[in-house]
C-alpha positions, 0 to 999 in steps of 0.5 A: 924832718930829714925832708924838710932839710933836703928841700931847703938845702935844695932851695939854699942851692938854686937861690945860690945860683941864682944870684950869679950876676947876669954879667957875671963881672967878666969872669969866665961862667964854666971852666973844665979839667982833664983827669989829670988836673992843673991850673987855670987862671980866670980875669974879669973885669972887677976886682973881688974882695970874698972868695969861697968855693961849694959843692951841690949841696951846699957845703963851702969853705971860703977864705978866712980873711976876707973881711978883715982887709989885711991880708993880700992873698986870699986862698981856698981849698975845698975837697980837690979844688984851689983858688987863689986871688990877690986883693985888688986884681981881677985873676983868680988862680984855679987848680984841680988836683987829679982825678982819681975817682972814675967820676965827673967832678964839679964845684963852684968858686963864688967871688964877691964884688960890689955886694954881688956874686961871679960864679964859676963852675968847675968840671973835672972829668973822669 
């Protein structure tokens, strides 16, 4: 039983990834930290309405107001990563608290645009 449930968290993953818009809306595909963190802003060339950010394994938090459209501002923070991005722009805000783990880090924001996904996967190095 617990290999079925790798195997489909696995297959959850890939067609996760997948589903990255081959233009990927202008937004940048990889973006890379030091160990010391910071921010980086992102812009393509459409606005998203949904943001959420997941790991490997295809954990995720995403921004609890993205379908009621009253809020502006959407935020999510998962694990040692924030992204931030107002309603009707094309910047998403991404920081990347330090790394203090000895290890490369990665995880990827999704926003939703026109029904379809940009994905941009984030490095963090040791």
């Amino acid at each position: 039983m617990k290999r079925i449930a790798l195997w489909a968290v696995a297959l959850l993953t890939i067609l996760g990834l997948q589903s990255c818009n081959k233009d990927n809306f202008g937004y940048e595909r990889q973006v890379e930290f030091t160990a010391e963190g910071g921010t980086k802003s992102v812009t393509g060339t459409e606005s998203i309405y949904e943001l959420s950010i997941a790991n490997y394994n295809g954990n995720e938090e995403w921004d609890d107001d993205e379908l009621d459209g009253n809020e502006s501002v959407m935020t999510v923070h998962f694990d040692w990563l924030s992204a931030v991005a107002t309603r009707h722009t094309k910047t998403i805000v991404i920081t990347a608290e330090p790394n203090k783990t000895g290890k490369r880090r990665v995880l990827y924001i999704y926003g939703e645009v026109r029904d379809r996904s940009s994905c941009i996967k984030v490095i963090q190095d040791k």
